[in-house]
N, C-alpha and C positions, 0 to 999 in steps of 0.2 A: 337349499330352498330359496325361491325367488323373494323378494319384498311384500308384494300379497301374503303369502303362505305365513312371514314373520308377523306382518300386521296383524292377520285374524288368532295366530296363535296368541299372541301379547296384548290384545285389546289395544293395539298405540297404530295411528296412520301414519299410513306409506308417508307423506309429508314430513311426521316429525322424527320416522326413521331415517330421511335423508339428511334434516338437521343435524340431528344425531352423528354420522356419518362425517359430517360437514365439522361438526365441534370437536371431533376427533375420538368419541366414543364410541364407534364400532370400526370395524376395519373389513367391508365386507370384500368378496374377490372379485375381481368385473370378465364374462364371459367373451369371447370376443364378437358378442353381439353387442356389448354395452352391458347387457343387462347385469346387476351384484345376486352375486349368490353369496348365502349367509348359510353359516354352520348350524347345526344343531343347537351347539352351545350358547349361538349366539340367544336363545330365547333367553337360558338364564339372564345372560348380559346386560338386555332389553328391561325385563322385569326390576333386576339392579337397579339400572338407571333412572325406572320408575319410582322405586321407593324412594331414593334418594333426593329423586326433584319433590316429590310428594315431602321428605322430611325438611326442605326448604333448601337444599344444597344446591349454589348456581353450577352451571356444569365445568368453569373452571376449575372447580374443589370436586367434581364427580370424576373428569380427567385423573387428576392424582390418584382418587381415594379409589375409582377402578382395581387399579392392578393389584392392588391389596385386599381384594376381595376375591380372592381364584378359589376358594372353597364355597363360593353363595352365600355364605351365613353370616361371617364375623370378619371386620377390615382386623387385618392382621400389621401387626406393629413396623410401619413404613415411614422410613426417612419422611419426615416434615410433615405426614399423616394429621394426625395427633395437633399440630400445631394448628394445622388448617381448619379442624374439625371442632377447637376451640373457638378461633376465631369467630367462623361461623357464629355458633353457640354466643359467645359475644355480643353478633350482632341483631342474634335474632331477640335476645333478650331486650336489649333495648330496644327495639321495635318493639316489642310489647308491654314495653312500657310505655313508651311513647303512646300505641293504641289506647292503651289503660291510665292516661292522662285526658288524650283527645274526647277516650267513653265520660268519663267524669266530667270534662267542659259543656259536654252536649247535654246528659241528664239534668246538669242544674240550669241550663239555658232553658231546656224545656219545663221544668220543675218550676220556675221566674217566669213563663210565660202561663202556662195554667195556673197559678195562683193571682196573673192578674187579670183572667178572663170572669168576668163577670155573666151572669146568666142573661145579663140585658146587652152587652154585648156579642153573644152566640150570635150567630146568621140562622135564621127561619130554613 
């Protein structure tokens, strides 16, 4: 199937199929017109890839964690897999903390500024 056909089937643009393509997560075949033809299989691959960005994984850890994924369901136990996938995990944690630091500075910023707005001071 050509790049349209994959796009409308996976909900993802031809644009970040190429990306894709470019970051070394699809491997489509090139006609000798140019054009990539992409396998059937590739929609799983597509979908993949999407849950994975969706779970917040950059595409250097999707590269890896790919090829350990050949049944669509469950990354199966792959040299440095597991390591990568903690990591992650790692960082994303702390980024949410951080966020859940940031939320608490802003609340009581705002919480300090409504408590010293007086009603004589409102704007009309």
């Amino acid at each position: 199937m050509l790049i349209g056909e994959l796009a409308e089937r996976t909900g993802t643009s031809e644009r970040l199929l190429r990306y894709n393509e470019r970051a070394g997560l699809l491997r489509p075949e090139r006609l000798p017109n140019g054009y990539r033809e992409y396998a059937d299989s590739d929609t799983a691959v597509v979908l993949r890839i999407r849950a994975l960005l969706a779970a917040g994984l950059p595409t250097r850890v999707i590269r890896q964690v790919l090829p350990c994924t050949a049944d669509g369901t469950a990354v199966q136990p792959c040299p440095g897999v597991l390591d990568a996938l903690r990591a992650q995990l790692s960082d994303l944690d702390h980024r949410a903390a951080e966020l859940a630091a940031a939320r608490e500075v802003l609340r009581e910023t705002i919480a300090g500024a409504e408590a010293r707005t007086t009603p004589a001071s409102t704007p009309r």
